[in-house]
Backbone atoms as SQL, in Angstrom:
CREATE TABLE atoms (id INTEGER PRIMARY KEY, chain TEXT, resi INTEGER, resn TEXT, atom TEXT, x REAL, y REAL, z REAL);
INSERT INTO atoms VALUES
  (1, 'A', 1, 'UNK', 'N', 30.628, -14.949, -34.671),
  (2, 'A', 1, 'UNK', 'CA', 30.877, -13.999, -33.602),
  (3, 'A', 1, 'UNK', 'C', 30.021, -14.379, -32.394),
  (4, 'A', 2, 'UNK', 'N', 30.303, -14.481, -31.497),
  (5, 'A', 2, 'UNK', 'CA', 29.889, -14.883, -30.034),
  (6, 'A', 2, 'UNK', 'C', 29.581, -13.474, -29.178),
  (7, 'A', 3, 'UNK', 'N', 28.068, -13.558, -28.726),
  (8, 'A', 3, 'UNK', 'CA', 27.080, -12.623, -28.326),
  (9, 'A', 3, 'UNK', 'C', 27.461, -12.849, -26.471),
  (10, 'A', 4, 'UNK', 'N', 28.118, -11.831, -26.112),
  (11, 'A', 4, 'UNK', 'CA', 27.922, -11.945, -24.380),
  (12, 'A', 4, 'UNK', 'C', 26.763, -11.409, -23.613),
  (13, 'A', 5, 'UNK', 'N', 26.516, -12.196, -22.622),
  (14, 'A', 5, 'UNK', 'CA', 25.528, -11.615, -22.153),
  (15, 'A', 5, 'UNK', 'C', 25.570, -9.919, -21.451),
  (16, 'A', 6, 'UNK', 'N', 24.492, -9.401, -21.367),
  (17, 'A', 6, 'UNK', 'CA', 24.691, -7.904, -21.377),
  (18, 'A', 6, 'UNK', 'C', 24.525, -7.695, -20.030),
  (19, 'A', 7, 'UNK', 'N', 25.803, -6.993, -19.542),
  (20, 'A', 7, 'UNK', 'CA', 25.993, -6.771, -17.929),
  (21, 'A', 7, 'UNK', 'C', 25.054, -6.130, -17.474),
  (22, 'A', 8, 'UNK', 'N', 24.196, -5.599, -17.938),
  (23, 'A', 8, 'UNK', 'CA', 22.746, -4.617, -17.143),
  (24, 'A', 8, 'UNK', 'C', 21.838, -5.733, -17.164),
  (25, 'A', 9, 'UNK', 'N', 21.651, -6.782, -17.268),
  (26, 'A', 9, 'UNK', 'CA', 20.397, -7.884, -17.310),
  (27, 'A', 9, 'UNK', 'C', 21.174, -8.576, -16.306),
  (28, 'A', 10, 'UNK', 'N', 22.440, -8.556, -16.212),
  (29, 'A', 10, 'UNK', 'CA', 22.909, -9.595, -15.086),
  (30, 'A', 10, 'UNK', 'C', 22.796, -8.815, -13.480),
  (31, 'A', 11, 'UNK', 'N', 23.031, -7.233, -13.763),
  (32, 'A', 11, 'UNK', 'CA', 22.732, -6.656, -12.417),
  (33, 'A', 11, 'UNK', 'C', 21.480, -6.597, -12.347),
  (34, 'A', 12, 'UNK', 'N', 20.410, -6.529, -13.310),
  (35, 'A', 12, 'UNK', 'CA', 19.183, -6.278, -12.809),
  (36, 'A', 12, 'UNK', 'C', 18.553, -7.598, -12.212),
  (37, 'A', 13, 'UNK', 'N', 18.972, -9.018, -12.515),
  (38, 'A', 13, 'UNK', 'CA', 18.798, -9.695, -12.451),
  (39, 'A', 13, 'UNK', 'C', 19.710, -10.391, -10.711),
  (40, 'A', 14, 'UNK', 'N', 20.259, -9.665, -10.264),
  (41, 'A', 14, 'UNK', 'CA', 21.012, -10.270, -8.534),
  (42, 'A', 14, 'UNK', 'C', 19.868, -9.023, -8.031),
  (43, 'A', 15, 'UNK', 'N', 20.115, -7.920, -8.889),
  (44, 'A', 15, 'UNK', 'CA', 18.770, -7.199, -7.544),
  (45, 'A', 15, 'UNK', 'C', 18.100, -7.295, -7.154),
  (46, 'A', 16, 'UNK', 'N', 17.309, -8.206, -8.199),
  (47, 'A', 16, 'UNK', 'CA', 16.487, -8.716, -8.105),
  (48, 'A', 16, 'UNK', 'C', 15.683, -10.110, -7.199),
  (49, 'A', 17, 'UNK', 'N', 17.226, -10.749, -7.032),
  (50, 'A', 17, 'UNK', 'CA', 17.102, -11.923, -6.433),
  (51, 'A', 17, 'UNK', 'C', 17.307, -11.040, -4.539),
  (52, 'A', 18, 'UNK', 'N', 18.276, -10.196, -4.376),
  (53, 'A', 18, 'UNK', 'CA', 18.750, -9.572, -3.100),
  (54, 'A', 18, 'UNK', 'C', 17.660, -8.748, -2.494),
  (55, 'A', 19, 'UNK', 'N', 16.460, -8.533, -3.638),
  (56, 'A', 19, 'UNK', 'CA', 15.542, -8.051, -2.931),
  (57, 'A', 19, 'UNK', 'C', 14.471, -9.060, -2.537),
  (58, 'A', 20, 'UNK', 'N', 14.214, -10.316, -3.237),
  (59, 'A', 20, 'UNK', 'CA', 13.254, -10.870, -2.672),
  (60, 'A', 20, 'UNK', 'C', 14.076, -11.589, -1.274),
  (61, 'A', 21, 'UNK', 'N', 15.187, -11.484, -1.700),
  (62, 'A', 21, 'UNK', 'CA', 16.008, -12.652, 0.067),
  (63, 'A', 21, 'UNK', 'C', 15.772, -11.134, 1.469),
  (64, 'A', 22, 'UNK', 'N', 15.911, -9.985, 0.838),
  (65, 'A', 22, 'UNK', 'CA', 15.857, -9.172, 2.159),
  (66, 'A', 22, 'UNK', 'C', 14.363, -8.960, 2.681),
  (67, 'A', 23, 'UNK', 'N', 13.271, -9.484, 1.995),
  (68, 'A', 23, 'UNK', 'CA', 12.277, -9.404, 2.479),
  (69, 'A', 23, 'UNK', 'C', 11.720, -7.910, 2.717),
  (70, 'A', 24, 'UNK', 'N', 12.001, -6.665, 1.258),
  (71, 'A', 24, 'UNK', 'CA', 11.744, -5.740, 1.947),
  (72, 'A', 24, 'UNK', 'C', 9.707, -5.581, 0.921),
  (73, 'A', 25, 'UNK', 'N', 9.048, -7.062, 1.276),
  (74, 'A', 25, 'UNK', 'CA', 7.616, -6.576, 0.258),
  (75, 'A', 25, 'UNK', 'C', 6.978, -6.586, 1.609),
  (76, 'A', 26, 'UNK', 'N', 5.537, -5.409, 0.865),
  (77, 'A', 26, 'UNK', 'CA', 4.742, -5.398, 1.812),
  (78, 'A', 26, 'UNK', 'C', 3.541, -5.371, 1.282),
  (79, 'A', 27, 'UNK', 'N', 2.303, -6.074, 1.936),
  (80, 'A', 27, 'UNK', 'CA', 0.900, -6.677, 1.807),
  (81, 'A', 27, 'UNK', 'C', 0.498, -4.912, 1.707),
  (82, 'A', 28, 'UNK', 'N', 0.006, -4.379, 1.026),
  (83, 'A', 28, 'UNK', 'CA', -1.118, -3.611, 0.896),
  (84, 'A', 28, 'UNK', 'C', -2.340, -3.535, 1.046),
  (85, 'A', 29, 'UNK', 'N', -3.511, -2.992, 1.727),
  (86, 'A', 29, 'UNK', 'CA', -4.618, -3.177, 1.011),
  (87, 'A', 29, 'UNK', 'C', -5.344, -1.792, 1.308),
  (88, 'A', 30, 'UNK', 'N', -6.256, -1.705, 0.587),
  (89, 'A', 30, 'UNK', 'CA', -6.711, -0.240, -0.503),
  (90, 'A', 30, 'UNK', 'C', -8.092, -0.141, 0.109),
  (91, 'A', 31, 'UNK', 'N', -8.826, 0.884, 0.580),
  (92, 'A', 31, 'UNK', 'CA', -9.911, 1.180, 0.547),
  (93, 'A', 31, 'UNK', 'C', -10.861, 1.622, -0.508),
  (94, 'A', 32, 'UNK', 'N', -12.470, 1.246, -0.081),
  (95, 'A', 32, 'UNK', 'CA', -13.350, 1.084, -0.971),
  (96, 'A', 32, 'UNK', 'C', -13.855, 1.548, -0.358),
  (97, 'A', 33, 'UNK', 'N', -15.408, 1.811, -0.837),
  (98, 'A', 33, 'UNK', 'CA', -16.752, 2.310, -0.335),
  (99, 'A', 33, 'UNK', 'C', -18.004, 0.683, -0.461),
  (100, 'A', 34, 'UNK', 'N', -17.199, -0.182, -0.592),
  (101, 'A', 34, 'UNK', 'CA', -18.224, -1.615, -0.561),
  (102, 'A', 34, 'UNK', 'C', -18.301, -2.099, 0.920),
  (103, 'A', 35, 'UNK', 'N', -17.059, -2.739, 0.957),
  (104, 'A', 35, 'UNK', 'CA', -16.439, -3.494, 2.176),
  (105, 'A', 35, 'UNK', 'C', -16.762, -2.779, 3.641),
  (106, 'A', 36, 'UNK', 'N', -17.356, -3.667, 4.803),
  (107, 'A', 36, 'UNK', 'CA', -17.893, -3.020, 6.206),
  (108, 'A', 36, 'UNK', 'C', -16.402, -2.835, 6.930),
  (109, 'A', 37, 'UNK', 'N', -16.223, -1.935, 8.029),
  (110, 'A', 37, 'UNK', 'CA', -15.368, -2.773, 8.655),
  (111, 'A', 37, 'UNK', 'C', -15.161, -3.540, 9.464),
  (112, 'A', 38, 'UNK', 'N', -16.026, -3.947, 9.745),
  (113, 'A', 38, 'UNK', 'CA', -16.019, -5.551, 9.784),
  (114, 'A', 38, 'UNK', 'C', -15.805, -6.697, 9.264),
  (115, 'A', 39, 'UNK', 'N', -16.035, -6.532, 8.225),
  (116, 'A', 39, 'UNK', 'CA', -15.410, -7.663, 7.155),
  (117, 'A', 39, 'UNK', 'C', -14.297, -7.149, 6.888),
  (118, 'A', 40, 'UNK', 'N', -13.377, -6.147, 6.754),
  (119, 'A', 40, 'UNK', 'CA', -11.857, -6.159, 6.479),
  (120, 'A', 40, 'UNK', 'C', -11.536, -6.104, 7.901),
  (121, 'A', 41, 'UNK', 'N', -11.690, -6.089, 9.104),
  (122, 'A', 41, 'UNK', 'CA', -11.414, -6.419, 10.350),
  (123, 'A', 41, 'UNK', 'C', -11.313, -7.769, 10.478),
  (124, 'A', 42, 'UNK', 'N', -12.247, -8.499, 10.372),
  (125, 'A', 42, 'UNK', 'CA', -12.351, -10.223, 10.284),
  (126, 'A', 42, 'UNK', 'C', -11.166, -11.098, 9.556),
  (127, 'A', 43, 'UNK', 'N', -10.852, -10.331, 8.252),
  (128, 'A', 43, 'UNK', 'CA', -10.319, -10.721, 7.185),
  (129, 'A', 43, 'UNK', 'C', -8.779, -10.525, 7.831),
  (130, 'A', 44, 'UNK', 'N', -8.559, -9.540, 8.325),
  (131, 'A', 44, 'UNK', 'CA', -7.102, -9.240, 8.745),
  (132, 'A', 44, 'UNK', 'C', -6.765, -10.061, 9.720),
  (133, 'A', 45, 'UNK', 'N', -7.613, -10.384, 10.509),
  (134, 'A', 45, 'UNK', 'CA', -7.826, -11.235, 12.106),
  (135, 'A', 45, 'UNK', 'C', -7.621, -12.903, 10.961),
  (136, 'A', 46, 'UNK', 'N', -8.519, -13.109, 10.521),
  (137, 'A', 46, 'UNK', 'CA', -8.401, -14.655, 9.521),
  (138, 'A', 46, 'UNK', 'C', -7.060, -14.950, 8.928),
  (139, 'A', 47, 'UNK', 'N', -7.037, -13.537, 7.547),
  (140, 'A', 47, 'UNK', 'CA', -5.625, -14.075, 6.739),
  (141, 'A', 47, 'UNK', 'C', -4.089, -13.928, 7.686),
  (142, 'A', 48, 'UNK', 'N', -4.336, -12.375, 8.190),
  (143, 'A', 48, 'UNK', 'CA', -3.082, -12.022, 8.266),
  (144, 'A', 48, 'UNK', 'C', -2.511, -12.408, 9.894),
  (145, 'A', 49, 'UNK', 'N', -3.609, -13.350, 10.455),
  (146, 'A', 49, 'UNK', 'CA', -3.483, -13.183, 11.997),
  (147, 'A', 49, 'UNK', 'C', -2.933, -12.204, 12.835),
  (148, 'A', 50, 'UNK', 'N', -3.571, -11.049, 12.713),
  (149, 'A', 50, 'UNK', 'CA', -3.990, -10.047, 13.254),
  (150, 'A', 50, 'UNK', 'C', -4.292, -10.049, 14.091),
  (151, 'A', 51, 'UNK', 'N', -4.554, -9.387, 15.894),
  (152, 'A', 51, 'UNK', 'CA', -4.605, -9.034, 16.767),
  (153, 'A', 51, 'UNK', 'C', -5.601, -8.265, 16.301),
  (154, 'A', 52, 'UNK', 'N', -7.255, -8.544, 17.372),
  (155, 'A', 52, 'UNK', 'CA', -8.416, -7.670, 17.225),
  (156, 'A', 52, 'UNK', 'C', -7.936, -5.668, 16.961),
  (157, 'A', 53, 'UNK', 'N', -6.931, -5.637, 17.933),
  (158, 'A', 53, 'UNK', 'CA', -6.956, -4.383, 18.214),
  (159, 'A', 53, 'UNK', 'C', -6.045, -3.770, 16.747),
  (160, 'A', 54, 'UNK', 'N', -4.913, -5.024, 16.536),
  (161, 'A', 54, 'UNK', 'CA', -3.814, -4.366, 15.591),
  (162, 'A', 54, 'UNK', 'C', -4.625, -4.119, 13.825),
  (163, 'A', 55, 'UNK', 'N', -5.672, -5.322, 13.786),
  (164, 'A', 55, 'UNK', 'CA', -6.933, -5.339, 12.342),
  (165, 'A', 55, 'UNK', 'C', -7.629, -3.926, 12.419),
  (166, 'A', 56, 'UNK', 'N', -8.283, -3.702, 13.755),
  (167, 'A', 56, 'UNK', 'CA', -8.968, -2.253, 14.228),
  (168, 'A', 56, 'UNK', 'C', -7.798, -1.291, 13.269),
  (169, 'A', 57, 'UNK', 'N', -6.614, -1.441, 14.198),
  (170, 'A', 57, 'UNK', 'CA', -6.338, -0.330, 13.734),
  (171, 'A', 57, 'UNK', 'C', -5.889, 0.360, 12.130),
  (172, 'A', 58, 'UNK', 'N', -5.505, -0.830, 11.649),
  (173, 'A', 58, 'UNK', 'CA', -5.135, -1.266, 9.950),
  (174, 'A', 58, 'UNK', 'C', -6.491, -0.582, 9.311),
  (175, 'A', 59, 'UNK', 'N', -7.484, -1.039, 9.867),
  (176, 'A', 59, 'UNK', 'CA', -8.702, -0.734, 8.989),
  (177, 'A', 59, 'UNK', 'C', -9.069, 0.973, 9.073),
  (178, 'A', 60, 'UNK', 'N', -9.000, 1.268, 9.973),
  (179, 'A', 60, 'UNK', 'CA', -9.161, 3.034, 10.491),
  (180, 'A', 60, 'UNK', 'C', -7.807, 3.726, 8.930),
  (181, 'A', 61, 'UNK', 'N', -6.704, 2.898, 9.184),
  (182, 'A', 61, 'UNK', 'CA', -5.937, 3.645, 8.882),
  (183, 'A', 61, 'UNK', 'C', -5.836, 3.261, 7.262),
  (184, 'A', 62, 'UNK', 'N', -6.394, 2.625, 6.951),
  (185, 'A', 62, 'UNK', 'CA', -7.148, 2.184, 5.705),
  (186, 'A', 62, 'UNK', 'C', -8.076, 3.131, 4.737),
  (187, 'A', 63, 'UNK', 'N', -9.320, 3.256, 6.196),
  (188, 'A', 63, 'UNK', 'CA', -10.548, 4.441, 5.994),
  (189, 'A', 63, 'UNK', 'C', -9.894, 5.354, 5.397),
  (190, 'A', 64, 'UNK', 'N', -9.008, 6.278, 6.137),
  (191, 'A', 64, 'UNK', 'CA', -8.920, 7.555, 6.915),
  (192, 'A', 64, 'UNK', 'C', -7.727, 8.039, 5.639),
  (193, 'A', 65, 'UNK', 'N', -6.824, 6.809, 5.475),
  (194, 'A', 65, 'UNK', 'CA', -5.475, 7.272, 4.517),
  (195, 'A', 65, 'UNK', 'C', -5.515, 6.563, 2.831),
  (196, 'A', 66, 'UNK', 'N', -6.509, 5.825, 2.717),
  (197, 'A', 66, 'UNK', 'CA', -6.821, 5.295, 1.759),
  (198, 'A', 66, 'UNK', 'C', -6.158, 3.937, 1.424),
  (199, 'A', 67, 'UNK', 'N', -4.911, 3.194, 2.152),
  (200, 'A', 67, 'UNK', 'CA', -4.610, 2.253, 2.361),
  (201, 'A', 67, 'UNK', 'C', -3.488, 2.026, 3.590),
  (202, 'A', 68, 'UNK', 'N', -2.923, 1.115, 3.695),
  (203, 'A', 68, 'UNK', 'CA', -2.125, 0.650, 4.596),
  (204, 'A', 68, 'UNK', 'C', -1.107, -0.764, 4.580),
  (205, 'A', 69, 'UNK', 'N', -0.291, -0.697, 4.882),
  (206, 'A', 69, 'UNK', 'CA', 0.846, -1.712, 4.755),
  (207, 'A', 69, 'UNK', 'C', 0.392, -2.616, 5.412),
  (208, 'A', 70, 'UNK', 'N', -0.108, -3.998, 5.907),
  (209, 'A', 70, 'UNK', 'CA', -0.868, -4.823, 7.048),
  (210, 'A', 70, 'UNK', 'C', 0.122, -5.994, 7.392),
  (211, 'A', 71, 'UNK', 'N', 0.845, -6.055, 6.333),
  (212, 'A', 71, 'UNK', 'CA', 1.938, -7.159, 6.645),
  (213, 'A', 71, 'UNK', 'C', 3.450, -7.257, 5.996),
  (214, 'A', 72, 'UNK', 'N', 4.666, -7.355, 6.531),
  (215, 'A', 72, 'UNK', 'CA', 5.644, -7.352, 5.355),
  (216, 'A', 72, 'UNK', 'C', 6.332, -9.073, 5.760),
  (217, 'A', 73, 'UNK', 'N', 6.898, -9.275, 4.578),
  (218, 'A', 73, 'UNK', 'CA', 7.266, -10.675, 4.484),
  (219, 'A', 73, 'UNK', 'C', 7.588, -11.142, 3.470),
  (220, 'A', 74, 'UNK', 'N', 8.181, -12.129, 2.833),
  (221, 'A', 74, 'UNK', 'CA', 8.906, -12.912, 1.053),
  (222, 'A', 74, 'UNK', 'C', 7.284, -12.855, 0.779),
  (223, 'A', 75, 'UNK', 'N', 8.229, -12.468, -0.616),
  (224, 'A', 75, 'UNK', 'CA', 6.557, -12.491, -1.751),
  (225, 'A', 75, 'UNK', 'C', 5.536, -13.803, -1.757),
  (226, 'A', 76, 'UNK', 'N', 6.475, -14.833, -1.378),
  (227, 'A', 76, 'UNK', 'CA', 5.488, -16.140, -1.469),
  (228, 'A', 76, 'UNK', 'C', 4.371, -16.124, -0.473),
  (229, 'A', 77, 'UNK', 'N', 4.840, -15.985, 0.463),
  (230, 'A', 77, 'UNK', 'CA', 4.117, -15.771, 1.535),
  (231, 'A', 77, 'UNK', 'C', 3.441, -15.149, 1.594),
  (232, 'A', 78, 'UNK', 'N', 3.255, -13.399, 1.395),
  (233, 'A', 78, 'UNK', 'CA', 1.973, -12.947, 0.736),
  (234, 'A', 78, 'UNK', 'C', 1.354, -12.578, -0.207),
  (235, 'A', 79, 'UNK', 'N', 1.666, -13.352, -1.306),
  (236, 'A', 79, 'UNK', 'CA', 0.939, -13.694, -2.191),
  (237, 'A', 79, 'UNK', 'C', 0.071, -14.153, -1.816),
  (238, 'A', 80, 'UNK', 'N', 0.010, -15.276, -0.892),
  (239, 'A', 80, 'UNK', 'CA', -1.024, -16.221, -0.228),
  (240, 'A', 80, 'UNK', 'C', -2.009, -15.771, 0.215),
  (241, 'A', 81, 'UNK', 'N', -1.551, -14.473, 1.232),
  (242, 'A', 81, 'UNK', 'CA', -2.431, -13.656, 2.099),
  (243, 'A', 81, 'UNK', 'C', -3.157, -12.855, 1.073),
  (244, 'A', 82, 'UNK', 'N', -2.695, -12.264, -0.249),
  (245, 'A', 82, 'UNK', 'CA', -3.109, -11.399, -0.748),
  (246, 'A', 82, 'UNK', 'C', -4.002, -11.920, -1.549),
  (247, 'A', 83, 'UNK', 'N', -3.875, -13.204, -1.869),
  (248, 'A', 83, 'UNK', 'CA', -5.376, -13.762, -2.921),
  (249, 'A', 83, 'UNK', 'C', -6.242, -14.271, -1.966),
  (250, 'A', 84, 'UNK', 'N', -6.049, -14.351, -1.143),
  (251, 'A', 84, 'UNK', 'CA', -7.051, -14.882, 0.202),
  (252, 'A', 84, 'UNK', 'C', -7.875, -13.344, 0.455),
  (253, 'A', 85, 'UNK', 'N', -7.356, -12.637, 0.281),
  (254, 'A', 85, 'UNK', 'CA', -8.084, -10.949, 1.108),
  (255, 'A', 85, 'UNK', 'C', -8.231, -10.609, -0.777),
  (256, 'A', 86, 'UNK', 'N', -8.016, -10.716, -1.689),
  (257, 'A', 86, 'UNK', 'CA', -8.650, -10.495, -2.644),
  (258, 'A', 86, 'UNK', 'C', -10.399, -11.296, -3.283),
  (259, 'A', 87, 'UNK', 'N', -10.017, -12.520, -2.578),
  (260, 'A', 87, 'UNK', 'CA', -11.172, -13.240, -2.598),
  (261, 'A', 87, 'UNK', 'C', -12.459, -12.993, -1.969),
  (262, 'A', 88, 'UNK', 'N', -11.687, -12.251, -0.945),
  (263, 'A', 88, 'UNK', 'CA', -12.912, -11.892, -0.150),
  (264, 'A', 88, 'UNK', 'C', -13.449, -10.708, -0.716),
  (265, 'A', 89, 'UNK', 'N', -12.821, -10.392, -1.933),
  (266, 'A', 89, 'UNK', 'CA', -13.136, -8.614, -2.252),
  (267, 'A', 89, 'UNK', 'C', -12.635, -7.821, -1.902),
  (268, 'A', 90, 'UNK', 'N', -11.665, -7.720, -0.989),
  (269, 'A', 90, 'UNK', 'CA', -11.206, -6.397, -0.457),
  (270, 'A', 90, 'UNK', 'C', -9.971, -6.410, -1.808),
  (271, 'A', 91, 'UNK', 'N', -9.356, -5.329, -2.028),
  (272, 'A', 91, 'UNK', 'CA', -8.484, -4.776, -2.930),
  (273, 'A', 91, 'UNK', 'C', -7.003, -4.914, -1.700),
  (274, 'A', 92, 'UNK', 'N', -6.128, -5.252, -3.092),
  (275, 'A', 92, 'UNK', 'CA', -4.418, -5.362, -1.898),
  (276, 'A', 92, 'UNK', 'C', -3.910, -5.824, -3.107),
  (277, 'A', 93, 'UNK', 'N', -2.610, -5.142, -2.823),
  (278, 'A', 93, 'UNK', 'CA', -1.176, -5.522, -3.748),
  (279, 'A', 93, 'UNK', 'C', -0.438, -6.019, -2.749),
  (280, 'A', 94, 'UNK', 'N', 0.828, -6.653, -3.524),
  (281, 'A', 94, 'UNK', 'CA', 1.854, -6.840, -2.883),
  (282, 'A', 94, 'UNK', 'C', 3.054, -5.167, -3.795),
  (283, 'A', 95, 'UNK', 'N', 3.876, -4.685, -3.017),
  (284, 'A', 95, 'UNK', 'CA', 4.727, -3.727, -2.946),
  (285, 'A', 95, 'UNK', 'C', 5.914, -3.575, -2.380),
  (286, 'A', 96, 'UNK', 'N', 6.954, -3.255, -2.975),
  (287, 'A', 96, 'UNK', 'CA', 8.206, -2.750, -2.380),
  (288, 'A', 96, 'UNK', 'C', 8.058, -1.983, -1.122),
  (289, 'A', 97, 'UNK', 'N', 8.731, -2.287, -0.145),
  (290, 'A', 97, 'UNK', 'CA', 8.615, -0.701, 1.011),
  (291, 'A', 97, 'UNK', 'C', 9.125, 0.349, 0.233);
């Protein structure tokens, strides 16, 4: 008897692909009580090439809301950013919008 593949692994599996092509991930990163802000200011300005004012404001809204979206883009791409700003210590996922 011949086993077909099971149509719910094949849809979960194009959604899967249609969501990484629409590019809807986004860089997270999480506030702490370690990190200055200055160093997650720097870090946003370094990894994510950030605009002094646009890092400023990421980081406030970081403080204040406990994290913030800082970049959206294909997972490969920030993945990159996100072990780079993990290295430095600061906390960040990558996430669905």
């Amino acid at each position: 008897m011949t086993t077909l593949p099971s149509p719910e692994i094949e849809v979960i599996e194009k959604v899967t692909e249609d969501l990484e092509a629409i590019k809807l991930w986004e860089l997270v990163v999480f506030n702490d009580d370690i990190n200055t802000f200055d160093h997650v200011i720097s870090t946003l300005i370094d990894v994510c090439q950030h605009s002094p004012e646009q890092a400023e404001q990421c980081t406030l809204i970081i403080h204040y809301k406990g994290k913030c979206g800082v970049k959206s883009g294909d997972f490969e791409e920030l993945a990159a950013m996100r072990n780079e700003i993990c290295r430095r210590e600061i906390s960040a996922e990558i996430m669905l919008k």
